[in-house]
C-alpha positions, 0 to 999 in steps of 0.5 A, a space after each residue: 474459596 472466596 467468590 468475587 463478585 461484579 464480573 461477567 461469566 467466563 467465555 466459552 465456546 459456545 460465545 465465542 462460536 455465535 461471535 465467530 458467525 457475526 464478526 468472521 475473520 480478516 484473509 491476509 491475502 485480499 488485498 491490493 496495492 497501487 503505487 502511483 507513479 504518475 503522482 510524479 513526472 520528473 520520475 515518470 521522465 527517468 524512468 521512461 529512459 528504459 525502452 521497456 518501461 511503460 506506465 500502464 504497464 508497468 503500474 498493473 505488473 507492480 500490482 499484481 507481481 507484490 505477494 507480500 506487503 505490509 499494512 503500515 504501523 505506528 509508535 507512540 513516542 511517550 515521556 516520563 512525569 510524576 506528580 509528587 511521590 506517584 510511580 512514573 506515568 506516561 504521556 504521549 507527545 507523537 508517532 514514529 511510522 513504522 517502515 513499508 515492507 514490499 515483496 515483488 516476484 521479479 518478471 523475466 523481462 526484469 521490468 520490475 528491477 529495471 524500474 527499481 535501479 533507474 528510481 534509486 540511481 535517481 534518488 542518488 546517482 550511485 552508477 552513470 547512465 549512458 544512453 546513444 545519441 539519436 536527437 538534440 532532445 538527447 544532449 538536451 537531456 544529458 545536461 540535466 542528467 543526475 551528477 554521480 554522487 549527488 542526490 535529487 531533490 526529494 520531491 523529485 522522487 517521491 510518490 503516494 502509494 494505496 492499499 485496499 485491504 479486501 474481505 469475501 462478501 460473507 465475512 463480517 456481519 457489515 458484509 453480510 448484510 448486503 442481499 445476495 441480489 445486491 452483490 457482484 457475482 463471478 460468472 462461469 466465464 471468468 472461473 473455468 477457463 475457456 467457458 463462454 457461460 456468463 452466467 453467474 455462480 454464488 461466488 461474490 467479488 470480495 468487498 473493500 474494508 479498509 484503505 490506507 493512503 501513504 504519501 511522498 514515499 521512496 524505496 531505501 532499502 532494495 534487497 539483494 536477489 540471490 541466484 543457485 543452479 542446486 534448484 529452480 525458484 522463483 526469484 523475489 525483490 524486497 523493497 523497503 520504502 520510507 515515506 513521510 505520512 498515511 492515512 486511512 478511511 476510517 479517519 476519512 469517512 469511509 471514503 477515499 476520494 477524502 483523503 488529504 495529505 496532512 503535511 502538505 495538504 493542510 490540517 485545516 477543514 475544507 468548507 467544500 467537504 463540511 458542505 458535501 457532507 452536510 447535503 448527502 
């Protein structure tokens, strides 16, 4: 049997134990997201068209009603060149993003699909929408209603959306270097309902590690939601959203106040940022 030599010794558990303790592993449900739907007010104003719909509100029930999301990829659209009799190589020349993929559990005051028709018969007046005559701001209104039929203007639609991806404060060896002193506990009050001990316990606040910027998306793609009476689920909502661009921190120095669309906020460096960062 013939040895080969210049390679590294075969991993094992032991190593992959010792690395297991430095680098943790990535939780799929720490997690937030936030879409923003004050990033646009001719959408802010259909929607305020449901009695039910208040922005407040209505961004925290998205927040904490979506159990399912996904972290945005992308593809790298290649071509094909050979230099004299080589095989074929490949070079890239762009990026296709991969589509957004939401999961809501719907509300029983049905706040969450309200929004979601009022958005897209917006987007495309696919239904009339009628409404009672209280005031002349009413008519007024109506006149600059949606045509059936016809679609909005696309910057009338859109809104950015964030998701921060959270880890438990002893994951990773970044997390784990802050002291314990340093790290933001739960106190009893907030685990064990009803305890008035604010005290706090050895359960840290998950810490943020990564955050993704997705600008001027739009849902076009909203699920059927099915019904039975063999069985009592909960009903969800699927929404597919496309959008035009993302960003993340790791391409914005870790922060996400240096997020910048790239489309329609310039490529070019923004003296003030060099100068910040130059000064902290």
């Amino acid at each position: 049997m013939s040895r080969i030599s210049g390679t590294m010794p075969m991993s094992n558990y032991a190593t992959f134990k010792e690395q297991f303790k430095k680098s943790g592993y990535s939780s799929n449900n720490f997690y937030d997201i936030t879409i923003e739907l004050d990033s646009n007010i001719n959408l802010i104003r259909q929607l305020s068209k449901d009695p039910q719909f208040g922005l407040r509100s209505t961004k925290q029930l998205l927040r904490l009603y979506c159990d399912e999301a996904t972290m945005p990829g992308l593809t790298m659209s290649t071509g094909d060149y050979r230099i004299t009799n080589t095989p074929n190589l490949k070079y890239a020349y762009g990026a296709v993003f991969s589509g957004l993929n939401v999961s809501f559990m719907l509300d029983a005051d049905s706040q969450i699909k309200n929004m979601f028709d009022l958005w897209t018969n917006w987007i495309y007046g696919y239904a009339t929408q009628r409404m009672s005559l209280l005031d002349l701001s009413d008519i007024f209104e109506i006149s600059h209603q949606q045509d059936n039929f016809r679609t909005a203007y696309r910057d009338d639609y859109t809104v950015d959306i964030m998701i921060v991806k959270y880890e438990r404060s002893m994951n990773g060896s970044i997390n784990g270097r802050e002291p314990n002193d340093k790290r933001t506990a739960y106190s009893f009050e907030h685990i064990i309902p009803d305890s008035r001990d604010r005290k706090n316990t050895k359960f840290y606040k998950a810490i943020p590690v990564h955050a993704t910027k997705i600008f001027n998306a739009f849902p076009s793609n909203i699920s059927s939601v099915s019904l039975g009476r063999e069985e009592t689920s909960m009903s969800k909502l699927s929404v597919g959203f496309e959008y035009e661009t993302f960003t993340t921190t790791t391409l914005n120095s870790l922060s996400v106040d240096n997020f910048r669309d790239p489309i329609n906020g310039g490529t070019g460096i923004d003296i003030l940022d060099t100068l910040k960062g130059i000064l902290a």
